[in-house]
N, C-alpha and C positions, 0 to 999 in steps of 0.2 A: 394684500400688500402690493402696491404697484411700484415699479422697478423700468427704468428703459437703458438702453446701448445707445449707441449710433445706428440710428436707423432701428433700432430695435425695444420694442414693448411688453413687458413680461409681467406678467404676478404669480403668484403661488396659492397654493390652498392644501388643506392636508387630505391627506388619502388616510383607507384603513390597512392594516398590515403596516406599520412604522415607513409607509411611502410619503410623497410629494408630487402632487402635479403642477405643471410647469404650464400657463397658458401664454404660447409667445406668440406676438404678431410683428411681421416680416417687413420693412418698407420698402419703397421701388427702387431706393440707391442701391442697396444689398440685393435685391430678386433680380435686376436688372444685369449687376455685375455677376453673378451667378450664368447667368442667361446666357452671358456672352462668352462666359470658358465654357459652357455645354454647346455653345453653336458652332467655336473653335473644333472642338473636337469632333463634331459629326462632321465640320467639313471638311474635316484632314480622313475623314473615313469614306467619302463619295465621291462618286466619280460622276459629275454634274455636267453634260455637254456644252458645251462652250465657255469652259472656265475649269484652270488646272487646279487639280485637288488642293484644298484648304482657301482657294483663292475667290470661289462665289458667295456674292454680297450675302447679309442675315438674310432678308426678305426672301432671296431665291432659295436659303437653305430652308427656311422658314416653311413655302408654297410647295417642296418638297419632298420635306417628312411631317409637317403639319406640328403648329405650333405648340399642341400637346407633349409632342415627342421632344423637343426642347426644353418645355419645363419638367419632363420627366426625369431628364438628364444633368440639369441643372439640381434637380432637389440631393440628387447622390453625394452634393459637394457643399451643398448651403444646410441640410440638414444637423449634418456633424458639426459643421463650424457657427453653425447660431445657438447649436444646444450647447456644445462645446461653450462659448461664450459666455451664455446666459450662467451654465455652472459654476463660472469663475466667480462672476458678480457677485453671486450670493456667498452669506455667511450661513447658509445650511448645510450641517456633516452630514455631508453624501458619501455613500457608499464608494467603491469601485467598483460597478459594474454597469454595463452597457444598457443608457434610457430604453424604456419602450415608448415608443414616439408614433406619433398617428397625425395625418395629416389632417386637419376640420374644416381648411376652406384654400381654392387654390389662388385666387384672385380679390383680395390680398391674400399674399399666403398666411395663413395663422396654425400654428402646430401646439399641439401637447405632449407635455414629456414626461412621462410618469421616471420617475426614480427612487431607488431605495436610498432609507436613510443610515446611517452607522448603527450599527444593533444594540440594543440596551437590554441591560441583564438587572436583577435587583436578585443578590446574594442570599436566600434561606439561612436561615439558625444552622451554624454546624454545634450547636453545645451537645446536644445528643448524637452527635457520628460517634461511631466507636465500632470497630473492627477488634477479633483476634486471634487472625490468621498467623501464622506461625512457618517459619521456612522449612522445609522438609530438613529432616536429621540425617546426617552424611555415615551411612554403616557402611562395616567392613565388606560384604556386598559387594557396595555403590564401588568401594574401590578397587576389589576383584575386579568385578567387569570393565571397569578404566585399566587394568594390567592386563587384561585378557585382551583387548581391542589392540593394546601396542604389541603384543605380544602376535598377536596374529599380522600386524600389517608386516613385524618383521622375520615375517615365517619363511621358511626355501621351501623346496621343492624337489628331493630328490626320488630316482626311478627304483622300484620296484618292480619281480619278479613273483610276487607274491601275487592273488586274484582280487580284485576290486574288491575295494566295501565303499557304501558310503561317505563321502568326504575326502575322497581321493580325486583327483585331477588326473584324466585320462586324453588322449589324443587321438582324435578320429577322424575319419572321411565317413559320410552317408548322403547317400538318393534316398528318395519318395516318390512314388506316383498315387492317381487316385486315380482307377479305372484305364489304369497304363498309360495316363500322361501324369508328363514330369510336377512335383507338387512342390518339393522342399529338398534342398541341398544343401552342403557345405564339406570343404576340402579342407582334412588335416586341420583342425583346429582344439583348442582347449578345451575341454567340455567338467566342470567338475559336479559332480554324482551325489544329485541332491534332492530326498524322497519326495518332494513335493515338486518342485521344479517342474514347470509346464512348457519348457524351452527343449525342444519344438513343439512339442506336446506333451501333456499330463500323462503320466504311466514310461515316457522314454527312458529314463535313471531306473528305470527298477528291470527293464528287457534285458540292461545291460549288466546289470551288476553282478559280478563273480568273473567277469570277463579278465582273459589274460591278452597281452600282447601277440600278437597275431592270429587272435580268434577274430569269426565274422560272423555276425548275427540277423536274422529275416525276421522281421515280426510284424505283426499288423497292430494298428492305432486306431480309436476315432476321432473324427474328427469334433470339436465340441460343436454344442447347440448354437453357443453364441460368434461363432466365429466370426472376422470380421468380412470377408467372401462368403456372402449367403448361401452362395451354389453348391459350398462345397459342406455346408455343415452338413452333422453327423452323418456321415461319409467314412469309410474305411478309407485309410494309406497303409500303402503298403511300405516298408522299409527295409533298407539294406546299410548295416553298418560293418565298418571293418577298425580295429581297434589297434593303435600303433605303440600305444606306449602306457604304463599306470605308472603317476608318479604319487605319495603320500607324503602329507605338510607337515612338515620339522619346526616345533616351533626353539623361538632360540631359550636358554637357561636362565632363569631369571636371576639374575645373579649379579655384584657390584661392578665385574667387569659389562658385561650388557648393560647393565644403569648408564655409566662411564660414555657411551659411544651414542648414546641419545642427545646428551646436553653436557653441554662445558659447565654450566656450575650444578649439576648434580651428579653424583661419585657413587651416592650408595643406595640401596634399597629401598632404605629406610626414607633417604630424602625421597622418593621417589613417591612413593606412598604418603610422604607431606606435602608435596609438593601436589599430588592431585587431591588431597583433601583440601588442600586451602580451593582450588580449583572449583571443586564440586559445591566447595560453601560459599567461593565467591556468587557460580553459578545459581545457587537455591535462592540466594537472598537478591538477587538479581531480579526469577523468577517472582520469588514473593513483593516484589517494590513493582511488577505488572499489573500484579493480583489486586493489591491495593491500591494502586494507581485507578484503575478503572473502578472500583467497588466506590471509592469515594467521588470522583465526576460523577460518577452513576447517581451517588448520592446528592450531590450536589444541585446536581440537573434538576430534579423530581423535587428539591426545597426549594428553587429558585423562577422565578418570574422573567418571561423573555417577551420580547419584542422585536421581531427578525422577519424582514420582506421578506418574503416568498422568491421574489425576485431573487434575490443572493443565494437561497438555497438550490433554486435550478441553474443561478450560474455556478453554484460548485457542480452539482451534479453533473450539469453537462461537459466542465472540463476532466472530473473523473472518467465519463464514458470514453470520451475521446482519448484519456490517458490509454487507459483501458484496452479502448480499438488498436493503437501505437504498438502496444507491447504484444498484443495476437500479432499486427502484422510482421514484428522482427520473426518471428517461429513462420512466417509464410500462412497463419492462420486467417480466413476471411472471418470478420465480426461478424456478420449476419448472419451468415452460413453457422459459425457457431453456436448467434441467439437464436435459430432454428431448430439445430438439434438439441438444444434440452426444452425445445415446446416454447418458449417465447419471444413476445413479440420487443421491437424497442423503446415502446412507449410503458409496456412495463417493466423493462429494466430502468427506467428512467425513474420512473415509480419506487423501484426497490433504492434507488441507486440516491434518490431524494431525503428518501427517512432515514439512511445512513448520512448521508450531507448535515442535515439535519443534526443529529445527535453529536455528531463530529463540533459543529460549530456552536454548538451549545455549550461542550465539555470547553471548548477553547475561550470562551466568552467568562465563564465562571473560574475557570483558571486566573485569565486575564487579570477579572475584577478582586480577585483573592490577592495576585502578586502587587497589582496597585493599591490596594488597602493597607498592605502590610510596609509596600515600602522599603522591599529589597536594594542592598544596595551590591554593585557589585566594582572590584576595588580592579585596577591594570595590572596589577599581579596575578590576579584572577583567572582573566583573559591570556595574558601569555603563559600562564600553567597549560593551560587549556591549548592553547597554539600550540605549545611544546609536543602535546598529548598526539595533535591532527596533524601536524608535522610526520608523525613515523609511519602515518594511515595512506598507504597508495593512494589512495581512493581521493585523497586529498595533497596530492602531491605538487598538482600546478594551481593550487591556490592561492591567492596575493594577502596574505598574512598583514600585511602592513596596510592594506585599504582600510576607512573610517568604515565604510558597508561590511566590511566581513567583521571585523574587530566587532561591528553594533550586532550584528546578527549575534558573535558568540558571545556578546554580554547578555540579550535577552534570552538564549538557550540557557546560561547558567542561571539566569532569574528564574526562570520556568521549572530546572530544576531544587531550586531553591524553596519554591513555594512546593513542588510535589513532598521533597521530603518535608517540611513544618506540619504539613497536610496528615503525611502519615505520623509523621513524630505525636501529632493534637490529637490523630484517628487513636493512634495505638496506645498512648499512654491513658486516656480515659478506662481505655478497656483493662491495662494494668490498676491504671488505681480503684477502679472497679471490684477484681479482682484480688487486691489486698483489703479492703473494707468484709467482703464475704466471709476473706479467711480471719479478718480482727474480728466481726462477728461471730462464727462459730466456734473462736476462742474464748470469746465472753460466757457464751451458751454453757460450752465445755464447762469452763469455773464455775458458773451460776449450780451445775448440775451437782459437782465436788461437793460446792456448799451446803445444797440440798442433803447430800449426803452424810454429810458427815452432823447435821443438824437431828437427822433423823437417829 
């Protein structure tokens, strides 16, 4: 298909991988005006004897840096703006993602542009998905240990004259040396006395324990295998503690006055223990709507037929990695230095970092084509429910609620969740009605059996 601009000559042809090449030829109005913002710019950048910077003729800038250097600088700004262009032209759904472009000839210029095209999914049979997975069942347990957990954050602390055990919170000063220099210190601080506990070292809770308020204790430690100062592993330190205080944790009564001082609308026990059961089931079934969620893309993926440039998959990858690098460098973490010490390199993280890309936009594609099939609709009541929701969320505090972009974003988040639950609703009720056919079957059996019986 042949195609021109102003000054510009293009056709297309299909690539394999759901791409397009783009063959475009350049004329001399467009290279020439190119030419001359790149000649501008080298001569605001030299300093050319007998002529003040920016102000000697092309020819002299030309004989200067050699007329190579020119059209090299020029391609930096006619590249994007002719492929750029040529994009517009066309009525082909192109991706978003940045051509790979190669230059074929320089005089005329003529370039190609490979591009991805928008991905195309073709939907697998879901008549046979069937899942039945079940939410975990909330026991009394599950709600113990939610009372036990409030109950300790609002435990005290008071002193005891009584000898250390276990689970007591003591107050101490100690030195360390390892071959009589200084290893490990710390002044007067909290320490609570816990058998496993490798803080400073593995075995220190147990030197100590039966200890009163102003005993002081010597004992020697090793140092481990793996420590993180090679020099000093398994190495002896020596230690010197001195013990100031033992306090043991009180926890409070559980009781409707304690309920009463947690929350304004719960009073009693009892709510209290309703109140984290609804919790723990909102929680499970939260849990189980993850479970499903992924079991059925998974599913979907593997019934379904794709068509996805390569290209688009390395541009998600690559902006994950560099997500990635962002978030090491806030902790002062170097990326490389990281992909070093667990052994690789970052062409194969790029590698790993791809088949994940990959499977991501696959799920997203089969979702996609599931919510436009169906037809979701979603009503402006919807949405300002939902505002209401994002409204109390910090997190979402300086958001413009009233933009047509945010309003369209949380219309297609409720679409998306619209289709996951139909998804699970179609997944999971197969599996029930399934599972009622079984048991009307070995009701029939049962009778059939009776009949037997009674014939006999």
């Amino acid at each position: 298909m042949n195609n021109s601009l102003d000054d510009i000559k293009f056709t297309h042809e299909d690539d394999k991988d759901n791409q397009v090449i783009f063959h475009i030829s350049v004329g001399e109005k467009i290279t020439d005006s190119h030419l001359k913002t790149a000649y501008k710019k080298i001569a605001n950048r030299l300093n050319i004897p007998g002529f003040r910077k920016g102000k000697a003729p092309y020819k002299i800038v030309e004989q200067f840096v050699g007329k190579e250097y020119i059209l090299e600088e020029s391609l930096e700004t006619l590249i994007p703006k002719v492929v750029g262009d040529v994009l517009q032209k066309t009525d082909l759904s192109i991706a978003n993602t940045t051509p790979r472009v190669s230059i074929v000839k320089r005089e005329p210029i003529k370039i190609d542009a490979t591009v991805a095209l928008i991905p195309k999914v073709k939907v697998g049979s879901l008549a046979k998905m069937k899942f039945t997975d079940k939410a975990e069942s909330i026991t009394i347990k599950d709600i113990d240990n939610q009372i036990n957990q409030i109950l300790e954050s609002q435990a005290k602390w008071e002193e005891v004259t009584r000898k250390s055990k276990y689970g007591d919170m003591i107050n101490i000063s100690y030195k360390s040396s390892v071959n009589n220099e200084e290893f490990l210190s710390s002044d007067k601080f909290d320490y609570v006395l816990e058998e496993s506990s490798d803080n400073p070292l593995l075995g220190f809770s147990s030197k100590i324990i039966g200890s009163v308020a102003g005993d002081n204790k010597s004992f020697k430690l090793s140092i481990p295998k793996d420590y993180f100062k090679e020099e000093l592993a398994e190495k002896e330190s020596q230690f010197d503690v001195e013990i100031f205080s033992v306090k043991e944790k009180i926890l409070p009564n559980l009781d409707d006055a304690f309920v009463s001082s947690l929350a304004q609308d719960i009073t009693t026990v009892k709510d209290l223990k309703s109140r984290i059961k609804e919790n723990l089931k909102l929680r499970s079934d939260e849990n189980l709507k993850r479970i499903l969620e992924d079991k059925i893309l998974d599913y979907m993926v593997e019934k379904s037929k794709f068509e996805i440039s390569p290209m688009i998959i390395e541009h998600s990858a690559n902006n994950s990695m560099e997500e990635q690098e962002k978030q090491f460098s806030q902790y002062n973490i170097n990326y490389d230095q990281y992909i070093n010490g667990i052994g690789k390199t970052r062409q194969e993280i790029l590698e790993e970092t791809k088949k994940t890309s990959e499977m991501n936009i696959k799920k997203m594609l089969v979702l996609e084509e599931y919510i436009v099939t169906k037809k979701f609709k979603v009503s402006e009541k919807e949405i300002d429910t939902e505002v209401d929701l994002l409204k109390n969320n910090p997190q979402y505090q300086s958001m413009d609620f009233n933009s047509e972009n945010v309003r369209e974003s949380i219309r297609e988040n409720i679409k998306r969740q619209k289709g996951i639950d139909d998804l699970i609703y179609l997944s999971t009720k197969k599996a029930t009605s399934s599972n009622k056919k079984v048991t009307s079957s070995n009701k029939k059996v049962t009778s059939s059996t009776k009949k037997a019986k009674k014939t006999k």
